[in-house]
N, CA, C and O atoms as a Tripos MOL2 file, in Angstrom:
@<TRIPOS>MOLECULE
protein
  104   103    26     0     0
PROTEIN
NO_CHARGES

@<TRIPOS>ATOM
      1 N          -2.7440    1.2920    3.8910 N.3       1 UNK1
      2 CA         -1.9100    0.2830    4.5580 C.3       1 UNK1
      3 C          -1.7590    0.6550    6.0350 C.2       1 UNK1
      4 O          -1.1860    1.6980    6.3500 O.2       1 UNK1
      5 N          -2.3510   -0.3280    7.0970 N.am      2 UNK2
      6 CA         -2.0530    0.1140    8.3880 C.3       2 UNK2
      7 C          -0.6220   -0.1220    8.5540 C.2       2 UNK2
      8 O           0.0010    0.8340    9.0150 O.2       2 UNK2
      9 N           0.1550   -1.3650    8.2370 N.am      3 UNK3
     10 CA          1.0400   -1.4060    8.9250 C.3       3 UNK3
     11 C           2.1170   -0.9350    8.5460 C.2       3 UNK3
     12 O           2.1110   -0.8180    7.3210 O.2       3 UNK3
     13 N           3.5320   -0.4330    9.2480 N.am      4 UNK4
     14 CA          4.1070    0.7050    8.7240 C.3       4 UNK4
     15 C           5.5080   -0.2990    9.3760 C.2       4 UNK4
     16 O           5.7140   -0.6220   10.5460 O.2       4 UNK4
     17 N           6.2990   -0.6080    8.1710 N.am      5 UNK5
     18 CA          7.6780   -1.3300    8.1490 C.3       5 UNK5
     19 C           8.9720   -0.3190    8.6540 C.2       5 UNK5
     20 O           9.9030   -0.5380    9.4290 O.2       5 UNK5
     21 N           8.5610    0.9910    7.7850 N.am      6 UNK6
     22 CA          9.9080    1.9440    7.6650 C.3       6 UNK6
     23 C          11.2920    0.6130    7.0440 C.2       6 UNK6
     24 O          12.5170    0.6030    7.1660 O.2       6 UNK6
     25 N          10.4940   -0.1700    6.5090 N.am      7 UNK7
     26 CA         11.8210   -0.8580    5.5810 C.3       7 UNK7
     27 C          11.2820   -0.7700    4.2940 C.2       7 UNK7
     28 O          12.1590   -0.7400    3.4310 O.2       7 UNK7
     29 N          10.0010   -0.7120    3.8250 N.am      8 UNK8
     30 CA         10.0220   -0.2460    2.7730 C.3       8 UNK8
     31 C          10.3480    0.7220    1.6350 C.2       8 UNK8
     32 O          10.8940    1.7080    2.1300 O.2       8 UNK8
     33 N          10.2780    0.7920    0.8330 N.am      9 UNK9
     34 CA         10.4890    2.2940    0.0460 C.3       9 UNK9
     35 C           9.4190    2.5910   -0.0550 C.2       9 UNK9
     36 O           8.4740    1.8700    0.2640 O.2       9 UNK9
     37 N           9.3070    4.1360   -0.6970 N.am     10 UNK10
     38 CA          7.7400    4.9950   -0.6220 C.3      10 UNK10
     39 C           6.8150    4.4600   -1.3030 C.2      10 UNK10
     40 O           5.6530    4.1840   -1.0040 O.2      10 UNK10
     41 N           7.5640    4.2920   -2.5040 N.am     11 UNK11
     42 CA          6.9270    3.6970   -3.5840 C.3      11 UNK11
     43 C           6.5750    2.5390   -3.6730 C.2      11 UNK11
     44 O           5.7920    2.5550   -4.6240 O.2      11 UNK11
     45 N           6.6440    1.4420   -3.2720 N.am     12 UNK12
     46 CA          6.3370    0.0940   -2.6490 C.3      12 UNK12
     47 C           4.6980    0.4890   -1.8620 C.2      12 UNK12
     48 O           3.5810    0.0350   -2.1080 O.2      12 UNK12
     49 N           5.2290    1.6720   -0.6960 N.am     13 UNK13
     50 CA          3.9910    1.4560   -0.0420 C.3      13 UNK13
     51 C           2.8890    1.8870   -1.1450 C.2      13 UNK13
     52 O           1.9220    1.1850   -1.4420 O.2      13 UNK13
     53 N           3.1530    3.0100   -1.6440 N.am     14 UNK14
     54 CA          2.2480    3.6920   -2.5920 C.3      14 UNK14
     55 C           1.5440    2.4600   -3.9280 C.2      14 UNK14
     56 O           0.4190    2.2570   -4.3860 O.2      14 UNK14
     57 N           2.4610    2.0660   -4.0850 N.am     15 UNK15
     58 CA          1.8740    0.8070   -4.8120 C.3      15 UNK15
     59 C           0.7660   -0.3750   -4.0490 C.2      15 UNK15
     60 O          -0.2950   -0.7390   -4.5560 O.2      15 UNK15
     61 N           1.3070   -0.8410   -2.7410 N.am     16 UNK16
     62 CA          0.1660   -1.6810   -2.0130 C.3      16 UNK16
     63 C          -1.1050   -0.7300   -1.4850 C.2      16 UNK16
     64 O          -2.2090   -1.2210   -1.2500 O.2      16 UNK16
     65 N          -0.8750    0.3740   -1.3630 N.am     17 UNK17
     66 CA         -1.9160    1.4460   -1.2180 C.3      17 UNK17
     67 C          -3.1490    1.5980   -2.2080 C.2      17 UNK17
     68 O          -4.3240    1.6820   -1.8500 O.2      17 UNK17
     69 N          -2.6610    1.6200   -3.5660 N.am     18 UNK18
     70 CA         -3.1550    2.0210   -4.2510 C.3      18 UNK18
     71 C          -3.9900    0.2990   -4.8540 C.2      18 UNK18
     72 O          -5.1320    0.1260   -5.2800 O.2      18 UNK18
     73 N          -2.9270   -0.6590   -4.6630 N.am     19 UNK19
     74 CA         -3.9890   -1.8650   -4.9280 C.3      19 UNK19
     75 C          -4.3720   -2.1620   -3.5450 C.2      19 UNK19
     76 O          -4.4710   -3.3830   -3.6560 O.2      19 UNK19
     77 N          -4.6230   -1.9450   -2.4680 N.am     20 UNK20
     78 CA         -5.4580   -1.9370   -1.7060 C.3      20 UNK20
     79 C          -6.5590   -1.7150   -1.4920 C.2      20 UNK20
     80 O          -7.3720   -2.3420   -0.8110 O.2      20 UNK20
     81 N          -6.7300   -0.0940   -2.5070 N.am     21 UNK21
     82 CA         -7.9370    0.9560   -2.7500 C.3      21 UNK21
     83 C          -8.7610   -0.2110   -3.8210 C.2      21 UNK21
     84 O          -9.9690   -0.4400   -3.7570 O.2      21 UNK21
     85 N          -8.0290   -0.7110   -4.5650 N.am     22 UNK22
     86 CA         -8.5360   -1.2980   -5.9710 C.3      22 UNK22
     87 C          -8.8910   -2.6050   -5.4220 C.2      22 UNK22
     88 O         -10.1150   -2.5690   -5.5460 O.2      22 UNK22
     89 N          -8.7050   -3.3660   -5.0690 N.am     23 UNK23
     90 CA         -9.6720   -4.5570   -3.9500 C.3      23 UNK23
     91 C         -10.5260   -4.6200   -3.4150 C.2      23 UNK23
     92 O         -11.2910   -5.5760   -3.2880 O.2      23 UNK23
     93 N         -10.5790   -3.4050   -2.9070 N.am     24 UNK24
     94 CA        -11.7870   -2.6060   -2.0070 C.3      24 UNK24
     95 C         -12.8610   -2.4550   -2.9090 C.2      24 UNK24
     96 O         -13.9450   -2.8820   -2.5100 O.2      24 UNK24
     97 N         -12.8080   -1.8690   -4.2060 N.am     25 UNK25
     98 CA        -13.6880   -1.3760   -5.1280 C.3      25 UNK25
     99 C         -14.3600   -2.3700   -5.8690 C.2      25 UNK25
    100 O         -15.3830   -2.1660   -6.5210 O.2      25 UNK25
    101 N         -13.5800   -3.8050   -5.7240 N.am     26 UNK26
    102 CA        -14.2460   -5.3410   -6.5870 C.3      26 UNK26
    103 C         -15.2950   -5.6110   -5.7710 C.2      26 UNK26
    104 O         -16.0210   -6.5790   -5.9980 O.2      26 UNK26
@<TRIPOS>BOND
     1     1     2 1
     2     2     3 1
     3     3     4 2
     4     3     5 am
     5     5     6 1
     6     6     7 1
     7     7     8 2
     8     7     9 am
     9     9    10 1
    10    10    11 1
    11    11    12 2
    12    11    13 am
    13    13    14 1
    14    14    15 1
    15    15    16 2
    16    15    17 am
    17    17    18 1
    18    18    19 1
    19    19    20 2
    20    19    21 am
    21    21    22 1
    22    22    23 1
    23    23    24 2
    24    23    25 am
    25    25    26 1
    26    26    27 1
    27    27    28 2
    28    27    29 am
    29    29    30 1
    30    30    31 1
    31    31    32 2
    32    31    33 am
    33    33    34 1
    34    34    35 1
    35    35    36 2
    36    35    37 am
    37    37    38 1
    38    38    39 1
    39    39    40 2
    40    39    41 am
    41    41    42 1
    42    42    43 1
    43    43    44 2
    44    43    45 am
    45    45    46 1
    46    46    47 1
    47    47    48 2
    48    47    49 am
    49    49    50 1
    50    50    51 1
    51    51    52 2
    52    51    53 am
    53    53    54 1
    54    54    55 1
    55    55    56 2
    56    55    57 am
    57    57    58 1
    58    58    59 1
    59    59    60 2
    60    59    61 am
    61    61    62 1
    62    62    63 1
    63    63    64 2
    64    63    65 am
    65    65    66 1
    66    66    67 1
    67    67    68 2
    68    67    69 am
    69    69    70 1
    70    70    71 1
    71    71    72 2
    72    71    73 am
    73    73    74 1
    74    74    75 1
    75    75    76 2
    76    75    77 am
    77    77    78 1
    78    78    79 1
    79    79    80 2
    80    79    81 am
    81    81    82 1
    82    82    83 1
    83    83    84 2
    84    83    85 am
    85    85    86 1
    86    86    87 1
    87    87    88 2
    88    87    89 am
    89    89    90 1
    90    90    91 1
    91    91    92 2
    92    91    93 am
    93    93    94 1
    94    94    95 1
    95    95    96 2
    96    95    97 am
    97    97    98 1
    98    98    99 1
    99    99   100 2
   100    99   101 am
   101   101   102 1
   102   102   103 1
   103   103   104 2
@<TRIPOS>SUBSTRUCTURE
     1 UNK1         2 RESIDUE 1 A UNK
     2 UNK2         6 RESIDUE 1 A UNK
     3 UNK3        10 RESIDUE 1 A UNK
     4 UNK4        14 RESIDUE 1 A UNK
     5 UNK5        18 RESIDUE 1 A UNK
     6 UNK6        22 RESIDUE 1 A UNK
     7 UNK7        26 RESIDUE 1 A UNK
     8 UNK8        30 RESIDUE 1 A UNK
     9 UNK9        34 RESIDUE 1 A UNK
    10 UNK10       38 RESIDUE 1 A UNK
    11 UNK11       42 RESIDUE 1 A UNK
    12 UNK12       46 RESIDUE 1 A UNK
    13 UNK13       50 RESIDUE 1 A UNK
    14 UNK14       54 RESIDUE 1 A UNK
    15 UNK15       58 RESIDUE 1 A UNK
    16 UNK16       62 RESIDUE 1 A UNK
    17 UNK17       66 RESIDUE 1 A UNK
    18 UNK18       70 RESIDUE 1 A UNK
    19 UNK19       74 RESIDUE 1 A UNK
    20 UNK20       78 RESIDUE 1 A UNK
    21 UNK21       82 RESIDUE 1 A UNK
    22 UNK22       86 RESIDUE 1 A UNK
    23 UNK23       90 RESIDUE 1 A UNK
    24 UNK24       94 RESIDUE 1 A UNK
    25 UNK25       98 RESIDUE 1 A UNK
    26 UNK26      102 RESIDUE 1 A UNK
């Protein structure tokens, strides 16, 4: 994730991170 809120929680980002990776891979 480039863009960086600092309103999120960690885990939020870690979640769009991780389906980010998984989008990438379709």
């Amino acid at each position: 994730i480039i863009k960086q809120d600092g309103q999120k929680p960690l885990a939020v980002l870690d979640a769009e991170y991780f389906i980010d990776i998984i989008i990438k891979r379709i």
